[in-house]
N, C-alpha and C positions, 0 to 999 in steps of 0.2 A: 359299748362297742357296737356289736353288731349283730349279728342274724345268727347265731352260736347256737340253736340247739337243732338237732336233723337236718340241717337241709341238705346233705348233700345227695346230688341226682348219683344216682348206685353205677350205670353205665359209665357217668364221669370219673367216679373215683372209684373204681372196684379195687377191692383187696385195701383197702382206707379201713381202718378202724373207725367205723362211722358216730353220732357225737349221740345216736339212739343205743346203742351198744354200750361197752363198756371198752374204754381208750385203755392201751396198752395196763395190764394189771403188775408186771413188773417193767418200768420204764429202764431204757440200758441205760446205765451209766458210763461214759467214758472218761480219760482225762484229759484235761485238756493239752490240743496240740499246740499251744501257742509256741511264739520264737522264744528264744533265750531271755533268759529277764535282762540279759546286758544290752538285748538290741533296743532301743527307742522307737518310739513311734512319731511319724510323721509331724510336723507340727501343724497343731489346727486350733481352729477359735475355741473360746470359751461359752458353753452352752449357759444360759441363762434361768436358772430354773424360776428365779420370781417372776419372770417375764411371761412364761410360760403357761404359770400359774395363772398370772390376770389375763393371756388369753383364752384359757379354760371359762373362769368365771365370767368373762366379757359374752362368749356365748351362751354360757347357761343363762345368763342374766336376759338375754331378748324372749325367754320361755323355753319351751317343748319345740323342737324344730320339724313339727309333721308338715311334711307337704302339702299344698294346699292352705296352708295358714299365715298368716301377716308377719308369724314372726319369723320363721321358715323363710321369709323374702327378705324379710330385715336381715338375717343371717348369712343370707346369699352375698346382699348387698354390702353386707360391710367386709366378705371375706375378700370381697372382687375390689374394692376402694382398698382394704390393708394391703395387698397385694400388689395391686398397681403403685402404692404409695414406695415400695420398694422398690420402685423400678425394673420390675419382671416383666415380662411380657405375657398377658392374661388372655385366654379363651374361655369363654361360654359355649358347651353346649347343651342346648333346650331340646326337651325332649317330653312326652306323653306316655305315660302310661296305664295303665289297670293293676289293681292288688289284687291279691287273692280272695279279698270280701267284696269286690266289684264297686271301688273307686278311682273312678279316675282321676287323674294327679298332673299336676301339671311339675316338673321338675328341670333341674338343671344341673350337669358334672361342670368344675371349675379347673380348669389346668392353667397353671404358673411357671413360668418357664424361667430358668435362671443360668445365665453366659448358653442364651439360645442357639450360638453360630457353632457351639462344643460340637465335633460330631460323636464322642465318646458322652454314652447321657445316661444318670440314674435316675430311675424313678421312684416316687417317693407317696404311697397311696393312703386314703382314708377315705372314710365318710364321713358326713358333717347332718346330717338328717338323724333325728331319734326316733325311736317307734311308738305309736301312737297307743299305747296302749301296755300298762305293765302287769302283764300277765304271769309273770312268774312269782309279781308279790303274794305274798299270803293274806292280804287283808286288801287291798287294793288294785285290785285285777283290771280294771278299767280305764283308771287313772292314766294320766300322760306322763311320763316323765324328762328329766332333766337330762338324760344321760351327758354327765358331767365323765365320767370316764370311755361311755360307751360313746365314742364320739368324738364330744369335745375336746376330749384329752391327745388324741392321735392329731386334729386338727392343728390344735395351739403346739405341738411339737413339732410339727411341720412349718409353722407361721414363726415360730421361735427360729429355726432354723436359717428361713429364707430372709427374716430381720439382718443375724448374723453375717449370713454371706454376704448381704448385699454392701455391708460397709465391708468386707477386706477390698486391698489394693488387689490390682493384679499380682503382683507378688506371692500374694498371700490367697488367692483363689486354688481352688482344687483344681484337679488335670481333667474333670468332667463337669459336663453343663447337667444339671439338676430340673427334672419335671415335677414338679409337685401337683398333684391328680387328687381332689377333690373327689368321688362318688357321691349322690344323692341318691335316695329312696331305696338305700340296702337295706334296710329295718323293717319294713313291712310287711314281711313276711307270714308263712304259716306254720305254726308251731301245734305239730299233733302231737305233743305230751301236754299240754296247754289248753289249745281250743278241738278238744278231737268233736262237743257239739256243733263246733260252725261247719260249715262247708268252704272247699279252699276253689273256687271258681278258676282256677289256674290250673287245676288237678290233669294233668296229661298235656298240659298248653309248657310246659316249662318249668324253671325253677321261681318259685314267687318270693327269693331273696334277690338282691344284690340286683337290684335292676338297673341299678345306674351302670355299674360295672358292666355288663352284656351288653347295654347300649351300647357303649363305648367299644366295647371289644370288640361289636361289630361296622362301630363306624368309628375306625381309629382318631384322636385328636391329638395332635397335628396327622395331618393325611399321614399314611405308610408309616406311623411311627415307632420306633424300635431304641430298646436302650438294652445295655448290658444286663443287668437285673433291675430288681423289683423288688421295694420292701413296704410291705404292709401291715399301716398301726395300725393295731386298734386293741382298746381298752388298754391304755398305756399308760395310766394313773394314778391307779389305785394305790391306797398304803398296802405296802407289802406286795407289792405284784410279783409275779413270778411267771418267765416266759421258758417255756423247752421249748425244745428241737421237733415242731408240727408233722405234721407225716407226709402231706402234699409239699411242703416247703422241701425237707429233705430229697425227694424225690425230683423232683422238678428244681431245683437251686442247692442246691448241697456246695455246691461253692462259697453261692454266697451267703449261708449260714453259718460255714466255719467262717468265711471272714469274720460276719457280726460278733458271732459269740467267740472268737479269739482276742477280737478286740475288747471287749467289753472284760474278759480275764484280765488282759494288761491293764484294761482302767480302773480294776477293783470290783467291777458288778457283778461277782459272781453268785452272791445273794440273789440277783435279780434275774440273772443269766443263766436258766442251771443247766448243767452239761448230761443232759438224759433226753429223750425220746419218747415225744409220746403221740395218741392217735391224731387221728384229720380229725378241720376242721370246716366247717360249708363256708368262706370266705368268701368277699372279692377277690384272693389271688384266685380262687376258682379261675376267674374269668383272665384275670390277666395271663394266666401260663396259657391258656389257651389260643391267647393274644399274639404268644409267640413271645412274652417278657417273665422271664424266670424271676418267680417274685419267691419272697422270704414274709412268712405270714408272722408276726411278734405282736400274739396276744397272751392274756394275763388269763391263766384257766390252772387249773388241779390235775394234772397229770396220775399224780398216785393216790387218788380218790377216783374206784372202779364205779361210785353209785353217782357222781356229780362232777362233769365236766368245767363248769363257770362259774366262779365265785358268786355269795348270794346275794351281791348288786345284781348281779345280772337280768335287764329285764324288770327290774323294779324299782319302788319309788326310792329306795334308798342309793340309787347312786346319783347322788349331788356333789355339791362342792365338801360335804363332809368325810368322804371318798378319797378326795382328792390331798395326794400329798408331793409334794417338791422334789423328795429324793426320789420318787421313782421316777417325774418327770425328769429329772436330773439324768438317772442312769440311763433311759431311755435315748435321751436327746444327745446326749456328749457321747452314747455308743454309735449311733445313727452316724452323727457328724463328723465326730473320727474316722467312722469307715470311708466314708466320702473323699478323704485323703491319703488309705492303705490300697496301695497297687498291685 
């Protein structure tokens, strides 16, 4: 996924159970509010999970996606061709920036737009960039990895997604136009449980995650742009994932978390969906609530484990395609795409 351990700026999330801390040590458990089991739900497409799948591996397979590097373009490139191939209407923006070890990067966020004329629009966010460096492995702290979950997995369920809508009729389209929001260069961050020898050259300049996201937040794409909420994947993959109820999400979208996770009751995920509470996390939707777009952050983390936030892909070389399993891409995507069709 993405930048999951400390970063979050203290001013920004104060009273946050921060990800240096220890995340809620008894998470609430609720039950769930959903409707009657006799109500049905909307009718909507069928998520594809092999689909999904091969576009996970499709990116894992161009390499490690660090900025700056050939395959990082390659990955750009073919997200912006998949894309366009569906008949969405695509934005690039380019952008420069510095890491916290003092390189400069040259990057890009990809926004996809889908029944653009909608004025009623969800947004639908990830990052597509992996971190250069896996630091939280135990034997290979240098290494680049694959992030096949951290990543690529929120990606290809978005690209699965925007496949699907783009064949229904009108008949069969949602009551809202869909932005799908690409970030670049959230990964590169600094990690003082990690690298507390380096120096983090951003130290007092900002947050040195999620840089793509703050570009954008502060130079919206499309101009002025606003949608109902905001739901952001990431590390959506893994066998066994397991997503709660985030602390900034609740706070900031609590709406549209009960929708997710009501829906996701009705469709059987509650394996995947658990109805408990637990601490923030330093995301991109950092940046998007701040955007003015109440986002829903739906990452795969340990809630009732007080010593370890992120499952032990996270951050290192073992999250590959090995990681990666269908049913969670499954419960993720058909929760996602269902909701997209409850009013």
């Amino acid at each position: 996924m993405n930048f999951h351990t400390l970063r979050l700026p203290l001013a920004a999330l104060a009273g946050l159970v921060l990800l240096t801390g220890c995340p809620d040590k008894k998470p609430a458990e609720t039950a769930d509010p959903a409707a009657p089991a006799e109500a049905r739900l909307p009718r909507a497409p069928v998520f594809n999970a092999d689909s999904a799948y091969a576009f996970t591996a499709r990116q894992v397979a161009f390499g490690p996606r660090v900025p700056n590097s050939k395959a990082h373009v390659a990955t750009g490139d073919y997200l912006v061709a998949t894309l366009k191939g569906y008949g969405l209407r695509v934005l690039e923006q380019p952008f420069a920036a510095m890491t916290f070890d003092g390189t400069n990067i040259r990057a890009r966020n990809i926004i996809a737009q889908y029944q653009p004329q909608a004025a009623r629009r969800v947004a639908i966010f990830g990052h597509w960039d992996t971190r250069p460096f896996a630091d939280n492995d135990p034997v290979k702290k240098n290494a680049p990895l694959d992030g096949a979950s951290d990543g690529a997995s929120a990606v290809a369920v978005a690209l699965e997604m925007a496949r699907v809508l783009s064949q229904q009729p009108d008949s069969l389209a949602p009551n809202v136009g869909v932005d799908f929001i690409f970030f670049d260069a959230e990964d590169w961050g600094y990690d003082a449980g990690t690298q507390a020898t380096l120096k983090n050259q951003l130290d007092g300049a900002g947050d040195s995650w999620c840089l793509g996201s703050q570009y954008w937040a502060k130079n919206l794409l499309p101009a002025n742009y606003k949608a109902e909420y905001g739901v952001l994947l990431d590390m959506v993959g893994a066998r066994g994932g397991k997503f709660s109820r985030e602390a900034l999400s609740r706070e900031k979208a609590r709406f549209a978390v009960d929708k997710i996770w009501n829906t996701a009751a009705r469709l059987g995920y509650t394996d995947y969906f658990l109805f408990n509470d637990s601490g923030g996390a330093s995301d991109d939707h950092v940046y998007t609530n701040q955007a003015g777009i109440p986002t829903v952050d739906i990452i795969d983390h340990l809630p009732n484990n007080p010593e370890q936030y992120f499952p032990n892909y996270h951050h290192a070389t073992t999250d590959n395609m090995a990681v990666i399993d269908r049913k969670t891409l499954k419960a993720v995507g058909q929760t996602v795409l269902q909701t997209l069709y409850v009013d």
